[in-house]
C-alpha positions as CSV (number, residue, x, y, z in Angstrom):
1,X,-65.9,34.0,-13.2
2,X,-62.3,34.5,-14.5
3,X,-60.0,36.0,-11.7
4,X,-56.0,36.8,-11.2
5,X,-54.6,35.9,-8.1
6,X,-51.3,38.5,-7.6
7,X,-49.1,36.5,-5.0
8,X,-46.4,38.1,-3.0
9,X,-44.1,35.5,-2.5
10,X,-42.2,37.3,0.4
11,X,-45.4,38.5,2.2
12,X,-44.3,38.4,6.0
13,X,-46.5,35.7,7.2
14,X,-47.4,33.1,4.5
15,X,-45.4,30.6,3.5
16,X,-44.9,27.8,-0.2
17,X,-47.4,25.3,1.8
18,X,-50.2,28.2,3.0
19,X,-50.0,30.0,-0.7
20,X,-50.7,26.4,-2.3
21,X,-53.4,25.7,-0.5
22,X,-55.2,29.0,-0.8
23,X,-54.6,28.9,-4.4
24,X,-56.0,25.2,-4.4
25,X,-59.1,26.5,-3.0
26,X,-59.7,30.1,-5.0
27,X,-59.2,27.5,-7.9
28,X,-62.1,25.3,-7.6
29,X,-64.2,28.5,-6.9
30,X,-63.2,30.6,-10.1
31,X,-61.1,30.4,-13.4
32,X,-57.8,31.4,-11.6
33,X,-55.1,32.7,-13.3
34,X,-52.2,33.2,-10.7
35,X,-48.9,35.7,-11.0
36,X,-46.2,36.2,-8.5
37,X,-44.7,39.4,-8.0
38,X,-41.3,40.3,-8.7
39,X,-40.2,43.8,-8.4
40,X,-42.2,46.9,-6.8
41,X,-44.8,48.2,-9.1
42,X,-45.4,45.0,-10.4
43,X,-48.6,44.6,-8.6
44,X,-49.9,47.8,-10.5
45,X,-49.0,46.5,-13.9
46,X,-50.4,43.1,-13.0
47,X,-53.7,44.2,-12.2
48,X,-54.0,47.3,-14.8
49,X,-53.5,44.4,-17.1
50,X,-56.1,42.2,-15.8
51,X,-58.5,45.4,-16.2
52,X,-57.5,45.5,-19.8
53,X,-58.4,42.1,-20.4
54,X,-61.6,41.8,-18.7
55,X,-60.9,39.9,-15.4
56,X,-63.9,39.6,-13.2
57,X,-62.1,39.9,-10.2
58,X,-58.6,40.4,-9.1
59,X,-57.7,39.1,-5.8
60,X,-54.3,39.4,-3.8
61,X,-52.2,38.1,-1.4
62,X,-49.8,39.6,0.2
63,X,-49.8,42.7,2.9
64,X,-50.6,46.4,2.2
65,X,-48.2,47.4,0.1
66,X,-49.0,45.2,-2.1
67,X,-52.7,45.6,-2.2
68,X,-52.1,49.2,-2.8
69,X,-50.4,48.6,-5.6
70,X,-53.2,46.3,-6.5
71,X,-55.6,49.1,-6.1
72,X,-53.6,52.1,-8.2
73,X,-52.9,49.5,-10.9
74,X,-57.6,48.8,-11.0
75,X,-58.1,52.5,-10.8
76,X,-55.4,54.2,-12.7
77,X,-56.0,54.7,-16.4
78,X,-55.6,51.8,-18.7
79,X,-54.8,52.6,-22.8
80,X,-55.7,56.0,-22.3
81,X,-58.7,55.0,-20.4
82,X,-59.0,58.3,-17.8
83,X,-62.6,57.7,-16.8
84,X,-63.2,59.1,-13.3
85,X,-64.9,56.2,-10.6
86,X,-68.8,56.1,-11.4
87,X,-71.4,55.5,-9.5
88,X,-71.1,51.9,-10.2
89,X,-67.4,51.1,-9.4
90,X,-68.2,47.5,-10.9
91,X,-68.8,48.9,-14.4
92,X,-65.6,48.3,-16.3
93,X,-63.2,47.4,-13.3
94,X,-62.9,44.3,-11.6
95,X,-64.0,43.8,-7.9
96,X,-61.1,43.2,-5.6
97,X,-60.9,40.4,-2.9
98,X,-58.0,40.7,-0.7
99,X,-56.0,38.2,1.6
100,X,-53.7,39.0,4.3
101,X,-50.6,38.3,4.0
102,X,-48.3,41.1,5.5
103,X,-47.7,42.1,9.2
104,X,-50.2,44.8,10.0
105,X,-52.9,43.8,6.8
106,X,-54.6,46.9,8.3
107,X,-56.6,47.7,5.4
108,X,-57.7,43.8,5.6
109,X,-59.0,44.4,9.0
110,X,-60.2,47.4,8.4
111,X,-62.7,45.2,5.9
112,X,-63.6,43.1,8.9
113,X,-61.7,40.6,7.7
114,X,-59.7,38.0,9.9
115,X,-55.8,38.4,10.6
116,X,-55.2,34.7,9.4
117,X,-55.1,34.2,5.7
118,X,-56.5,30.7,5.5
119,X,-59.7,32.1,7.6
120,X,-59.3,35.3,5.5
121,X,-60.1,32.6,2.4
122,X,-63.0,30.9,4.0
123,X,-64.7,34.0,4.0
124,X,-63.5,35.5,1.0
125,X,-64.7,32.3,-0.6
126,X,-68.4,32.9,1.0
127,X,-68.4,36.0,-0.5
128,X,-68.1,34.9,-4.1
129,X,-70.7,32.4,-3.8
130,X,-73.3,34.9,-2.7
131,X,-71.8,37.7,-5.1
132,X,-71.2,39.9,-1.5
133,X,-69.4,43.7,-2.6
134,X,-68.9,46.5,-0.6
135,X,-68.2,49.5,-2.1
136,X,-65.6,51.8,-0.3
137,X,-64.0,55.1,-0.9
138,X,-60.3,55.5,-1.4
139,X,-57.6,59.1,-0.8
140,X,-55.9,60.3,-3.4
141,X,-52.6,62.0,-2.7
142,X,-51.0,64.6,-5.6
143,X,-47.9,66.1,-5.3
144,X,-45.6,67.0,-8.1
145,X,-47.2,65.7,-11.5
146,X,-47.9,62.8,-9.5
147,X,-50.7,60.9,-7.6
148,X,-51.7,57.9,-6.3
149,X,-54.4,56.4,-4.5
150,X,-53.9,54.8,-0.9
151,X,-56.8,52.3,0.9
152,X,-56.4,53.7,4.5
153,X,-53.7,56.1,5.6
154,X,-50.9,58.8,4.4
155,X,-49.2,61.4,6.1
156,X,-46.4,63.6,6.8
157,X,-44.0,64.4,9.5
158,X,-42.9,61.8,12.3
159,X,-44.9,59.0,11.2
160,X,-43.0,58.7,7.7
161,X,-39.7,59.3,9.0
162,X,-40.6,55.9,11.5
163,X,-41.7,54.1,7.7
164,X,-38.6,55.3,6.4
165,X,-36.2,53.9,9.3
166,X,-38.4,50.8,9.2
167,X,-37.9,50.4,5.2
168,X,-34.3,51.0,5.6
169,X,-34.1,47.8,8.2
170,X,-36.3,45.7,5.6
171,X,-33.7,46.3,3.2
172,X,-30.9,44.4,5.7
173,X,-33.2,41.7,5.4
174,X,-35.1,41.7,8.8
175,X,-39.2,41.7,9.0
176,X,-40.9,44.6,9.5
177,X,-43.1,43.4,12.7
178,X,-45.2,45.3,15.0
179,X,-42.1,45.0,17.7
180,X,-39.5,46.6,15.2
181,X,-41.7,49.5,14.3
182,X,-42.9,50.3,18.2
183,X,-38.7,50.1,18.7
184,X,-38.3,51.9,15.6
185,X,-40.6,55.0,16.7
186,X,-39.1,54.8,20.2
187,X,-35.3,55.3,18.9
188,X,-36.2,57.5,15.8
189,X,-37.8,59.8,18.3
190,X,-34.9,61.0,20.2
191,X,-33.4,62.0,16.3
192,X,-36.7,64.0,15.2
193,X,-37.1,67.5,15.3
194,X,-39.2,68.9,17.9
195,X,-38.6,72.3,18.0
196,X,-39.2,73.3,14.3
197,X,-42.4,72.8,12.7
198,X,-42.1,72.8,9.5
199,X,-46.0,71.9,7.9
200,X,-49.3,74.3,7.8
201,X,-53.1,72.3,7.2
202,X,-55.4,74.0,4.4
203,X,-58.0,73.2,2.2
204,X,-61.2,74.5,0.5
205,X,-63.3,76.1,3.4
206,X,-60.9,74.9,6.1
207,X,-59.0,77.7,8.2
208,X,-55.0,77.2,8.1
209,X,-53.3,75.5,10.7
210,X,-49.8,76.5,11.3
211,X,-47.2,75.0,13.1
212,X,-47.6,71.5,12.4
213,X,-44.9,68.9,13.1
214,X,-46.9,65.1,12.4
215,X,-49.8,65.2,9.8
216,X,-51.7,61.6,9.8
217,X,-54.6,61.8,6.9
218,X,-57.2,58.8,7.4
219,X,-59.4,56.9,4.8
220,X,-60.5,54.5,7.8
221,X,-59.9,53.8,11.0
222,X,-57.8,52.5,12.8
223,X,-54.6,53.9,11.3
224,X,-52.4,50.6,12.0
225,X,-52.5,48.1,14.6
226,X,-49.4,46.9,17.3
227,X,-50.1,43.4,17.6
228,X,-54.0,42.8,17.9
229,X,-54.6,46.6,19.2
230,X,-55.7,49.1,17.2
231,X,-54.6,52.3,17.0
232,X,-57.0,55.2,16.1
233,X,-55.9,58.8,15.7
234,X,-59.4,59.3,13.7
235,X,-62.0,57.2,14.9
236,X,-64.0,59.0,12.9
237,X,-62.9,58.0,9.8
238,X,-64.7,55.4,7.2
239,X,-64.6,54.3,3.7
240,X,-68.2,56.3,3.5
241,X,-66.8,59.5,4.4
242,X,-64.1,61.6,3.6
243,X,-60.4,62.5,4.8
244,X,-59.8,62.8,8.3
245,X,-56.7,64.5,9.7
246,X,-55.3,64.8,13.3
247,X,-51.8,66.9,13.2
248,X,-49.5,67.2,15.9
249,X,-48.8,71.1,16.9
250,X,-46.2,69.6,19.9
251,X,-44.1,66.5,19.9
252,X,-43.2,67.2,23.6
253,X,-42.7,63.4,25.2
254,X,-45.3,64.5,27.8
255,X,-47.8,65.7,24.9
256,X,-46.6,62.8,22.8
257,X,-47.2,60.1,25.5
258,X,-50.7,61.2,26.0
259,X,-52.0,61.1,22.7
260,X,-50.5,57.4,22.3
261,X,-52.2,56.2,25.0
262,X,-55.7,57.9,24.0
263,X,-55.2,56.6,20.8
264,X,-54.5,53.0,22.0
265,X,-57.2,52.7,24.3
266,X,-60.0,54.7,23.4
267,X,-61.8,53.9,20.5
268,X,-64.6,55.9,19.0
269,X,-63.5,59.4,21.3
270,X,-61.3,61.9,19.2
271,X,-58.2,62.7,21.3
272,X,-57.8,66.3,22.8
273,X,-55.9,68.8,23.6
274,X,-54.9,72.7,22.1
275,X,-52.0,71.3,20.3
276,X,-54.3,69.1,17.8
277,X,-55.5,70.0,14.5
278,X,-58.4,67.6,13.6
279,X,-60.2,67.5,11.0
280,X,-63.6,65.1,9.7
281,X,-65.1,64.4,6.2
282,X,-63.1,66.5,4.0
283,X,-63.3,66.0,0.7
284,X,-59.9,67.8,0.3
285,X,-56.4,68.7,2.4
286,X,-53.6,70.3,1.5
287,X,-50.1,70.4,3.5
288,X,-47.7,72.8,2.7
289,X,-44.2,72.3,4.5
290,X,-41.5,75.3,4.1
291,X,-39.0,72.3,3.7
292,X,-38.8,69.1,2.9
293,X,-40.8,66.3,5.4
294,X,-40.8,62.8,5.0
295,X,-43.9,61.3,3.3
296,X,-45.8,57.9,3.9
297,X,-49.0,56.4,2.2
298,X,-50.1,52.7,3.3
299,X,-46.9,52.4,4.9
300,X,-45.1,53.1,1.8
301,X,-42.4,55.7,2.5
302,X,-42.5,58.3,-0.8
303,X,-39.5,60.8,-0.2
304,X,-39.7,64.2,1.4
305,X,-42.2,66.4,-0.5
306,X,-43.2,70.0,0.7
307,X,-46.8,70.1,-1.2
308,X,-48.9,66.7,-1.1
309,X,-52.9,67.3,-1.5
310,X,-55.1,64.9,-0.4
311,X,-58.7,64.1,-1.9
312,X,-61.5,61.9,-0.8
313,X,-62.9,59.7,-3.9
314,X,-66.1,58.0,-3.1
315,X,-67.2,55.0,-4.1
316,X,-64.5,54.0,-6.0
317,X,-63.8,50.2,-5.6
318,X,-65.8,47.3,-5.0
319,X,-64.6,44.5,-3.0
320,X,-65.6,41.0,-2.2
321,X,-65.9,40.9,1.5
């Protein structure tokens, strides 16, 4: 089995000794061929090219960012290869094995797989040897002549601004940890508009929802995790199903505070309340803002946009878990 290994080298919690060894062992299990990451993107064009060329697998280290990059670089075309996902994702596309190596690794999780990426590897490792897939659905978000596929989460409003602040403090050098976004969200909080919606929910079928302030669309559940909780805004959510939404018609600090602690602490009971648009299974969502809102997928802060669609795309990856 031939396979590229796409290494972030500045992945939050690995370091020169962990990478060698996992590379040591995914080694004497396949034909490895291993790249390091230098620039954004270049996850994308790593993998697109080890779909061009036939790799069996492509596996990554390194935290979501850089397995969504991973991902859009298996699934977007290739040579003018445009072929929608089939039926069989593993026709023509490598499977995908992923190792955490980032801070949240929420899509990791999500997979069931462990936080640690040296037990992440035994288990990965178990899963080549008896040829174990799971096939999961993926979002697509589309806005402007653009799209691009995302593993868990995206959204618009609050949430993005808080990836946005946090990106800004990555690039001063400091880690994005669970601690620095939780302080993050608290400050950036005081700064965000709460008297002016600014987004309104549609889709095909779905009544519109005005009035929206925080749009969070889900692939999975949970959304992200603060230390070793997670958090889930739509518990609902799976890679079998499609888009789930919860929007936020109040950011009061009273209304706030009790959706944060539902979603913290319950965790298979949708939160509630007059002031929540929530949505399950939608294969497509729309959110129209009459200005310009910040806009995150996978924790990956995209500008402000005032039109994203999102679609659901089933069966669309297979990965070795």
């Amino acid at each position: 089995m031939r396979a590229m290994l796409l290494v972030n080298p500045k992945a939050t919690t690995t370091n020169a000794r962990t990478r060698n060894v996992l590379i040591r062992a995914l080694g004497a299990a396949v034909d490895l061929t291993v790249e390091e990451t230098r620039y954004r993107g270049h996850a994308a064009s790593l993998a697109a090219t080890a779909r061009a060329k036939g790799y069996d697998v492509v596996a990554v280290l390194g935290g979501d960012g850089t397995i969504n990059e991973t991902v859009n670089g298996l699934l977007n075309p290739v040579n003018g290869d445009d072929d929608p996902p089939r039926a069989d994702p593993s026709t023509g596309r490598p499977g995908l094995i992923v190792i955490p190596g980032g801070s949240a690794n929420v899509f990791a999780r999500a997979l069931g797989l462990p936080n640690d990426p040296v037990e992440s590897t035994g288990q990965v490792l178990e899963a080549l040897r008896e040829n174990r897939r799971r096939t999961v659905g993926l979002g697509q978000a589309l806005w402007e002549g653009q799209s691009r596929y995302f593993t868990f989460c995206s959204g618009m409003g609050y949430d993005a601004e808080v990836v946005r602040a946090v990106e800004g403090l990555r690039g001063t050098g400091r880690k994005a940890t669970p601690a620095r976004y939780v302080n993050t969200a608290l400050r950036h909080y005081l700064a965000t508009d709460k008297r002016h919606p600014a987004m309104t929910v549609t889709g095909p079928g779905i009544p519109p929802a005005e009035g929206v302030f925080m749009a969070i669309v889900s692939n999975t559940s949970p959304w992200t995790y603060v230390g070793s909780r997670p958090v889930r805004p739509t518990p609902w959510a799976s890679f079998e199903t499609g888009l789930d939404l919860l929007g936020m018609r109040r950011m009061g600090p009273m209304t706030l505070a009790k959706v944060i602690r539902h979603i913290l602490t319950e965790s298979d009971i949708l939160p509630s309340g007059r002031h929540l648009v929530q949505m399950h299974d939608e294969a497509e969502i729309t959110l129209t803002a009459d200005r310009p809102v910040a806009f995150q997928l996978d924790g990956d802060y995209l500008g402000e946009r005032e039109t994203v669609t999102f679609r659901s795309t089933p069966n669309a990856l297979q990965v070795l878990v």
